[in-house]
VOGU-3710 file (C-alpha; in Angstrom, 3 decimals, decimal comma):
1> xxxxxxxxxx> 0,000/0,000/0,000  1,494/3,324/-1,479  1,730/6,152/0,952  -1,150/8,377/-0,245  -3,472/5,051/0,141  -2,610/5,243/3,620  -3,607/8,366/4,006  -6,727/8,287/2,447  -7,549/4,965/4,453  -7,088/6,998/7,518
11> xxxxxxxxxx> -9,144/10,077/6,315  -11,993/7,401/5,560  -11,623/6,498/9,374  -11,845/9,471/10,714  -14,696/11,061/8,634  -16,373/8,509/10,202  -15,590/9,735/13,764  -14,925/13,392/13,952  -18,078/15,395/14,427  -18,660/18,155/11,931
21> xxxxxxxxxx> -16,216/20,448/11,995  -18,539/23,694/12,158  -20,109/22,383/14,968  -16,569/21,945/16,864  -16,272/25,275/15,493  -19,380/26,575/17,647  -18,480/24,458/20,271  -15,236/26,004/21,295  -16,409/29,145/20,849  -18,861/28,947/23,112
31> xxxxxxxxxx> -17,581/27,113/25,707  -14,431/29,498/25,362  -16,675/32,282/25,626  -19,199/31,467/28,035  -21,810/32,404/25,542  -23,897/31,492/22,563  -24,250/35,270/21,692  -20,525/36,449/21,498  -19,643/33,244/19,815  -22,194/34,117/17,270
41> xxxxxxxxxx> -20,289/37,794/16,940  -16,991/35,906/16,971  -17,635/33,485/13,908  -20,173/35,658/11,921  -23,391/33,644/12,457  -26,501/34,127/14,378  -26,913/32,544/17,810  -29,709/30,293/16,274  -26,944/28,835/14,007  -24,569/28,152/17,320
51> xxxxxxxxxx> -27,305/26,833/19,519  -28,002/24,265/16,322  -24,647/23,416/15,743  -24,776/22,556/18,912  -27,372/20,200/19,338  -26,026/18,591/16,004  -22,926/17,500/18,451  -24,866/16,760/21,713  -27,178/14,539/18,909  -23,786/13,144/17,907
61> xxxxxxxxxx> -22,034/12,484/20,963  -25,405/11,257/22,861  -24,404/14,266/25,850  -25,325/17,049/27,423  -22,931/19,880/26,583  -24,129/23,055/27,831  -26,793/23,902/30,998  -29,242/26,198/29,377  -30,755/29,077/31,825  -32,260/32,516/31,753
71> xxxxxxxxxx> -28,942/34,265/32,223  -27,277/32,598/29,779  -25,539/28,776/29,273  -22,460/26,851/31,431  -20,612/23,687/30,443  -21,758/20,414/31,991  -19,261/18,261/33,547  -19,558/16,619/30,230  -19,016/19,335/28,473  -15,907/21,005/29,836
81> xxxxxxxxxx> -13,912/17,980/29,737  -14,800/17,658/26,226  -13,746/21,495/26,241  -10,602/21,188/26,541  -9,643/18,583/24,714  -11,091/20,486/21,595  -9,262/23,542/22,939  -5,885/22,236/22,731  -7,141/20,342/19,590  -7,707/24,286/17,898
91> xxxxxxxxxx> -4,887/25,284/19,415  -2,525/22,553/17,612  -4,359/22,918/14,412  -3,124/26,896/14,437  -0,009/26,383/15,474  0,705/23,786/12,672  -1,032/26,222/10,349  1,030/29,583/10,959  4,417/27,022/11,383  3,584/26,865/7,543
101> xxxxxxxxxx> 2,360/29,959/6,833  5,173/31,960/8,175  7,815/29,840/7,266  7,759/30,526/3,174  10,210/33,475/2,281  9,288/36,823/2,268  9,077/39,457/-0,250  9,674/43,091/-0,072  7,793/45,184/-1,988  7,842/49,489/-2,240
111> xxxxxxxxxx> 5,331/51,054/-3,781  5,770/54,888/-4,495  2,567/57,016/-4,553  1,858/60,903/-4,047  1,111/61,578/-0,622  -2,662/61,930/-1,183  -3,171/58,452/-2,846  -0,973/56,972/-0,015  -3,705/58,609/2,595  -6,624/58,217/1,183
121> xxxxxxxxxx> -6,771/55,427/-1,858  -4,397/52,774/-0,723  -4,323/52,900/3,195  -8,077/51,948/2,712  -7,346/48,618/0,796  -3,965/47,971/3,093  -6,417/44,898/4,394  -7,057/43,441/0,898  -3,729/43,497/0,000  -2,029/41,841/3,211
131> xxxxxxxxxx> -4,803/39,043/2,494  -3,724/38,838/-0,880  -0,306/39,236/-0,079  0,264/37,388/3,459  3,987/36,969/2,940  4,867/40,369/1,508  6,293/43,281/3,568  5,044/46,441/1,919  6,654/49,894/1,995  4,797/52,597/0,968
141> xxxxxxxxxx> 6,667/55,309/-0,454  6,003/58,871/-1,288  6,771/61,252/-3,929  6,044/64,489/-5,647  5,822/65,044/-9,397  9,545/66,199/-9,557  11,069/62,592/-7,554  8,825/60,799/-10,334  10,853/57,583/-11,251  13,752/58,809/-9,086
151> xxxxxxxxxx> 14,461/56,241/-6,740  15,547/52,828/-8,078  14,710/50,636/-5,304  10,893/51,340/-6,000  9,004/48,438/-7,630  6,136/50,556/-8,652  5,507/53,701/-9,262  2,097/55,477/-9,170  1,762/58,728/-11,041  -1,196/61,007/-11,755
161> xxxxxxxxxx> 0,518/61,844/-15,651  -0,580/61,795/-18,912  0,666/57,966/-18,784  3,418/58,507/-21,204  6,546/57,029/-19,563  9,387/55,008/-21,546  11,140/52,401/-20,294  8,160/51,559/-17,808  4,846/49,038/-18,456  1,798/51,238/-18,161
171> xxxxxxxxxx> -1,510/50,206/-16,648  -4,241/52,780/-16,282  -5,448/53,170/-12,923  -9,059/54,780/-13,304  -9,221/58,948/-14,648  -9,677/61,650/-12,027  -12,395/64,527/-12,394  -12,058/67,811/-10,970  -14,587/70,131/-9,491  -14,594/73,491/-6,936
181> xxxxxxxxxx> -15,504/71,955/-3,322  -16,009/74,054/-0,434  -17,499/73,911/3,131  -21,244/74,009/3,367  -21,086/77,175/5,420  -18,772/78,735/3,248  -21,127/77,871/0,575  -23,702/79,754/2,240  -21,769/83,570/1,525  -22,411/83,188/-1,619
191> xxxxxxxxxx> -25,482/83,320/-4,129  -28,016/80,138/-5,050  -26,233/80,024/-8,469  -22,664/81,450/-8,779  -21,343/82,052/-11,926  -17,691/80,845/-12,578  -15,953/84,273/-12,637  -17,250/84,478/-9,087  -16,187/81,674/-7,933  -12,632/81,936/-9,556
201> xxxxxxxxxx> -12,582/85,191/-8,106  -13,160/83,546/-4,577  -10,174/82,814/-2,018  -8,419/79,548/-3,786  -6,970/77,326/-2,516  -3,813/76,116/-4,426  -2,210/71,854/-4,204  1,318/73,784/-5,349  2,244/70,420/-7,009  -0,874/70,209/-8,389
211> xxxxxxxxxx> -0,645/74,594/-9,684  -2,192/73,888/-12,446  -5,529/72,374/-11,561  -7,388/75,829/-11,869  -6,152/76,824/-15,035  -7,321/73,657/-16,150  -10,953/74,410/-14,691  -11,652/77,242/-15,733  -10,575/77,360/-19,682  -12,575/74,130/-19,705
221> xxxxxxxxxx> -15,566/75,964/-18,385  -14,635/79,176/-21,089  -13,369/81,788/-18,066  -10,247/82,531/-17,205  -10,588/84,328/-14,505  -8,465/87,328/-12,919  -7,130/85,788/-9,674  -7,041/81,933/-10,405  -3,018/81,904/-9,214  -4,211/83,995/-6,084
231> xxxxxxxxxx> -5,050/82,734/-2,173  -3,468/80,305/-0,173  -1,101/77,376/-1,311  -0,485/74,158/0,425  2,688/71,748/-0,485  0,122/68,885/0,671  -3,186/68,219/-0,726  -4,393/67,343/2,428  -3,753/70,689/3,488  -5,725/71,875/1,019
241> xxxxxxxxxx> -8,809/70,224/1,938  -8,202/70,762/5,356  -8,659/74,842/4,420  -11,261/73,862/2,417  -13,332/72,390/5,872  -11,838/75,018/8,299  -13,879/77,611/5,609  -10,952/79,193/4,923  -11,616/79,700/0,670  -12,559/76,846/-2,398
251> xxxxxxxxxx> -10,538/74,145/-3,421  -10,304/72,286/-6,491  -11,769/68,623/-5,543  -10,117/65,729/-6,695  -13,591/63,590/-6,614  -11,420/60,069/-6,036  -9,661/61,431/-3,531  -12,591/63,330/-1,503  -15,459/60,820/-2,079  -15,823/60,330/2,024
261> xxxxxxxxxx> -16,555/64,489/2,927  -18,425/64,663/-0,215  -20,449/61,469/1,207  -21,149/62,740/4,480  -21,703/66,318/3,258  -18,886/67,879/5,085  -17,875/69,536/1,492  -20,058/70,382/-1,283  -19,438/70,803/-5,033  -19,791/74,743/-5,755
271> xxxxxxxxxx> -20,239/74,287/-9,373  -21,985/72,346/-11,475  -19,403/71,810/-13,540  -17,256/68,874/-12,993  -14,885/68,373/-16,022  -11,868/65,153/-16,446  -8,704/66,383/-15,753  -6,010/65,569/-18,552  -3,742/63,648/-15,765  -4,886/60,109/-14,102
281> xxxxxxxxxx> -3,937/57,516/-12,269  -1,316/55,099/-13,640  0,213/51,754/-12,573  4,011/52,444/-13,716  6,419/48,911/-13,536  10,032/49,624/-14,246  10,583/47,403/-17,726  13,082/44,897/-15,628  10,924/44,051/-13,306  7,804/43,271/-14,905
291> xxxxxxxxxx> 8,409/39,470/-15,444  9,017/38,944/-11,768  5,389/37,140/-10,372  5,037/39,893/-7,482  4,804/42,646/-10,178  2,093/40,145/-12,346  0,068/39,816/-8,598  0,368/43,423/-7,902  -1,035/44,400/-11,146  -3,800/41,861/-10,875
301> xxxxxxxx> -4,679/43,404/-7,316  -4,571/46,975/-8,409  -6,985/45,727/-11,291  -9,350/44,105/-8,829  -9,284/47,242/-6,583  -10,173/49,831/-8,600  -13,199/47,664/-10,436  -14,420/47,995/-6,579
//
């Protein structure tokens, strides 16, 4: 008999013996916990589903597990022996399973982004990627326009460009639209229906590595405007729309990048004009590293991300 017949001999053994393994599941979550409701909360079921599970191993092991009462249940004698034998069963089972897990090498990946897509794009999706990447160690680099592609140890690059960037594989990202945003109150000092010299004639607020956002605006909405380089300029886009909240003057929204005050109404769009910038955002892979499998997953991840 060949190893692997062995083994499957065993496993038919077994199956025959082990109780269901969702209802161990319940079981030592419950007894662990004292309680059918927080080991409900713990594995993401209803208590209905733990009490069953339950019974289904009481049924199968012809005992009394638990003492049901008003207040709540407790372990039968029964039951806590059983207890901890499953216990240290679990507690085997993840041992053995992180021994595995943690053993296979480890990658290093960096990852160079501006500021604001570090802060408020990716650090939202840092779970989804450590679950799709559980051995990776990620470093999350930042740049401004003028460091683009300047550091060699980066493994990808993320630029808001025009995507045109030799010597690097390319993968659009998703396009970014730009519209004036303000605070609701600062909304309210001017009229029902602003016109667009009026509001480029407002206090701006200015991303300097972004300078040329409200040129952009306002040709596309046919004004150009006599102070559009005028009011107050930030290095950081965050402290843009910070000034933006604190009612300090209008700011040119990125819409990706502001989605959650737009959401909850703690900006507003002051125009009804939102137009696509001529930048987006852009996977960039230096050309030698684009055969190597962590740049094929990243790009696969980025892909599933921004479909989200």
């Amino acid at each position: 008999m060949t190893e692997s017949e062995k083994l499957s001999q065993i496993w038919r053994v077994m199956a025959k013996s082990i109780p269901p393994l969702k209802s161990l599941q319940a079981f030592e979550a419950a007894a662990r916990l004292s309680s059918f409701l927080e080991a409900a909360h713990e594995l993401s079921v209803t208590p209905g589903a733990i009490s069953r599970h339950i019974k289904i191993l009481e049924q199968y092991l012809g005992a009394i597990l638990f003492k049901r009462h008003s207040n709540g249940v407790k372990l039968t004698s029964s039951g806590a022996s059983y207890a901890r034998k499953v216990v240290t069963i679990f507690e085997d089972l993840d041992s053995a399973t992180k021994a595995i897990k943690y053993s296979a090498p480890r990658n290093n990946l960096t990852v160079s982004s501006l500021p604001v897509f570090a802060e408020r794009w990716l650090s939202e999706r840092l779970t989804s990627f450590q679950m799709a990447f559980p051995n990776t160690d990620l470093q999350i680099d930042t740049h401004v326009d003028a460091e683009l592609f300047s550091r060699p140890k980066v493994d990808a690059w993320i630029p808001f460009s025009d995507g045109d960037h030799p010597g690097f594989e390319v993968h659009h990202l998703f396009d970014e639209f730009l519209v004036p945003v303000c605070s609701p109150s600062f909304r309210k000092t001017f009229p029902d229906s602003p016109s667009v010299d009026e509001i480029v004639n407002s206090t701006l607020l200015h991303d300097v590595n972004w300078g040329n956002d409200w040129s952009h605006w306002a040709q596309a909405v046919g004004t150009e405007g006599q102070r559009r380089d005028a009011g107050l300029k930030f290095s950081l886009y965050s402290g843009v729309i910070q000034a933006a909240l604190d009612d300090l003057g209008v700011a040119i929204g990125h819409v990706s990048m502001i989605q959650k005050e737009l959401a909850i109404g703690q900006l507003v769009e002051f125009s009804e004009y939102r137009i696509k910038s001529p930048k987006a955002f852009y996977l960039a892979i230096p050309r030698p590293k684009t055969a190597m499998k962590k740049s094929r997953s990243l790009v696969a991840w980025f892909e599933r991300e921004c479909k989200r």
